[in-house]
C-alpha positions as a Python dict, from the first residue, in 0.01 Angstrom:
ca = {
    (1, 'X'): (0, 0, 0),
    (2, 'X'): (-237, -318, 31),
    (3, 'X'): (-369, -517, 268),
    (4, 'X'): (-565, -848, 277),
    (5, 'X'): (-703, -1125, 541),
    (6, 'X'): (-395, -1278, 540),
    (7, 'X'): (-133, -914, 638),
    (8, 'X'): (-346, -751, 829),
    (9, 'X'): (-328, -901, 1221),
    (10, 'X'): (-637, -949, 1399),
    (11, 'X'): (-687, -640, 1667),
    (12, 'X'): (-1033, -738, 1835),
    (13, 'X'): (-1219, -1116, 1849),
    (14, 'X'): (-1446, -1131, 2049),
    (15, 'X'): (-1772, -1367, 2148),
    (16, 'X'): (-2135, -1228, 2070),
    (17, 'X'): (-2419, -1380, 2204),
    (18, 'X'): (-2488, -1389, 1782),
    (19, 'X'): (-2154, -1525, 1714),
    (20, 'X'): (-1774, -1427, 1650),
    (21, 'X'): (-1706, -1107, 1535),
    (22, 'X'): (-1362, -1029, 1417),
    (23, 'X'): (-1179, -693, 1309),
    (24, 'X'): (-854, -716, 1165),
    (25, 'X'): (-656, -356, 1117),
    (26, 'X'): (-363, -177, 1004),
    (27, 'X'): (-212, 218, 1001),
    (28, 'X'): (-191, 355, 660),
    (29, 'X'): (-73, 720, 690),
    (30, 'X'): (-306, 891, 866),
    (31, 'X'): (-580, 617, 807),
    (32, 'X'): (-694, 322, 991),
    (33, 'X'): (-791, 67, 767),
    (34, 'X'): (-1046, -200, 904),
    (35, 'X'): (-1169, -566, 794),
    (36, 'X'): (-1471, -629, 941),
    (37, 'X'): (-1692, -962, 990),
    (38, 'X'): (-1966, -930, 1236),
    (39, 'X'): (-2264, -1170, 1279),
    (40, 'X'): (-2626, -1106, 1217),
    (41, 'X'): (-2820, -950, 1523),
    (42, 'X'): (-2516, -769, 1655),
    (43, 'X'): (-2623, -399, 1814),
    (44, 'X'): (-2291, -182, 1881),
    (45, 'X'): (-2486, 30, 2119),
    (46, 'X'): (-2372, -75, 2442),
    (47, 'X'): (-1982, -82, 2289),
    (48, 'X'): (-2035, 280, 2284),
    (49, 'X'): (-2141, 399, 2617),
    (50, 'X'): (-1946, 632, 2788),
    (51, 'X'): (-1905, 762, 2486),
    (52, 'X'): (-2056, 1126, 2439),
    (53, 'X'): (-2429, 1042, 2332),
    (54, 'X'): (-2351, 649, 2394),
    (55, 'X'): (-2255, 666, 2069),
    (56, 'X'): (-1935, 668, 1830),
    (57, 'X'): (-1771, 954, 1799),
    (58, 'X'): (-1532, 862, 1490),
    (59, 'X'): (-1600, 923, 1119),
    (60, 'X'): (-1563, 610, 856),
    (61, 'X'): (-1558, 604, 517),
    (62, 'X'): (-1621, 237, 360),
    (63, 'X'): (-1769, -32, 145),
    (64, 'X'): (-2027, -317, 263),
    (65, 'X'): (-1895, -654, 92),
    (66, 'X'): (-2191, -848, 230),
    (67, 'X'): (-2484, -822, 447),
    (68, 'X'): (-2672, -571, 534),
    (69, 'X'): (-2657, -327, 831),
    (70, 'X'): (-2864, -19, 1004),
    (71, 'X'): (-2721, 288, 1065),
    (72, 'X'): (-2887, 475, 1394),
    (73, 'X'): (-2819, 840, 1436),
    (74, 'X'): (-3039, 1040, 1741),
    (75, 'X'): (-3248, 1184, 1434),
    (76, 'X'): (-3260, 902, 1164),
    (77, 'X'): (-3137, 585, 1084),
    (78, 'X'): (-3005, 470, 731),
    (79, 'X'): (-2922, 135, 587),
    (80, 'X'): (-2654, 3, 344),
    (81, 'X'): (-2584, -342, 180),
    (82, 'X'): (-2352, -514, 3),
    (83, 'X'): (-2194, -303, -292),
    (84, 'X'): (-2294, 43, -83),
    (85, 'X'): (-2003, 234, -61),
    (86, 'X'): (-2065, 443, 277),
    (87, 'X'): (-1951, 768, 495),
    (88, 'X'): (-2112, 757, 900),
    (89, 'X'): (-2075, 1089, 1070),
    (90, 'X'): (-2003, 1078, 1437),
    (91, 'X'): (-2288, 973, 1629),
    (92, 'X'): (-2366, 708, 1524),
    (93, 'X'): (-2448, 336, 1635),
    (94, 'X'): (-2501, 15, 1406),
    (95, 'X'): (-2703, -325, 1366),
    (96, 'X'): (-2619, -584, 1179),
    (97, 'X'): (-2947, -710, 989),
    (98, 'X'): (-2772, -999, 819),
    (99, 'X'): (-2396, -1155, 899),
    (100, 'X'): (-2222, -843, 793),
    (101, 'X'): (-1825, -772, 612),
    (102, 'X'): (-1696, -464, 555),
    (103, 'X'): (-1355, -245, 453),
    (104, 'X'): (-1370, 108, 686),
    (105, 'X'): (-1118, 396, 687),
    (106, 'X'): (-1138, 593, 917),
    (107, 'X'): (-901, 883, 1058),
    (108, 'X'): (-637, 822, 1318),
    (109, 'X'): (-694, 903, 1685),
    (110, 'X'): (-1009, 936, 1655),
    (111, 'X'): (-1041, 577, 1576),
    (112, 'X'): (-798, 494, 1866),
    (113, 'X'): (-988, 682, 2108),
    (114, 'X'): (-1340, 511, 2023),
    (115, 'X'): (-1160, 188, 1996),
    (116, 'X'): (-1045, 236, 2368),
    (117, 'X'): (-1416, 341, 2545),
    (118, 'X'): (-1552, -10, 2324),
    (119, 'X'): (-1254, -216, 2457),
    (120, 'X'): (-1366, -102, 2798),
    (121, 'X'): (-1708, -189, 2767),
    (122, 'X'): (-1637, -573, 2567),
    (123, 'X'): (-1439, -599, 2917),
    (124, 'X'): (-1701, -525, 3093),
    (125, 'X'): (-1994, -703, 2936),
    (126, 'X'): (-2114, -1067, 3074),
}
């Protein structure tokens, strides 16, 4: 199974006051696969609430192909860059540092049902 720019359709676009950010996805087995490009200066927090903690609840497992972004968990925070291969526990929230791309598995369900409060809140927002 593969999947590039050009197979995978587009499943969220949407205006930041930092500029586009675009996810395209696909199902693999049990696996959500993501492509991500997100701006610089993009904070995921407020995607999140409702969620429990305001934050997301999902797992991911994936590799930063450029940029640079911080990882915020309630008791530390972490940061990865281009070439980091990565895992984020649940819990978590992000920050893009620098106009950010990224490949992210992450489980099924799970993803959906994070993917479904954050919809909610885009909607929402101003």
């Amino acid at each position: 199974m593969r999947g590039s720019e050009r197979d995978l359709p587009v499943a969220g676009e949407f205006a930041t006051p930092q500029g586009p950010a675009v996810s395209r996805q696909g199902a693999w087995g049990e696996m959500n696969i993501v492509l991500e490009r997100a701006p610089g200066g993009l904070d995921t927090a407020p995607y999140f609430r409702g969620l429990p903690d305001d934050r997301c609840q999902c797992p991911h497992w994936g590799y930063v192909v450029r940029g640079r972004l911080r990882v915020r968990y309630a008791d530390r925070e972490e940061v990865l860059v281009a070439g980091d291969a990565y895992y984020l526990a649940p819990g978590h929230t992000t920050y893009t540092e620098e106009a950010t791309e990224l490949v992210e598995f992450s489980p099924l369900g799970a993803y959906q049902r994070t993917m479904a409060a954050v919809a909610r809140n885009v909607a929402a927002a101003p």
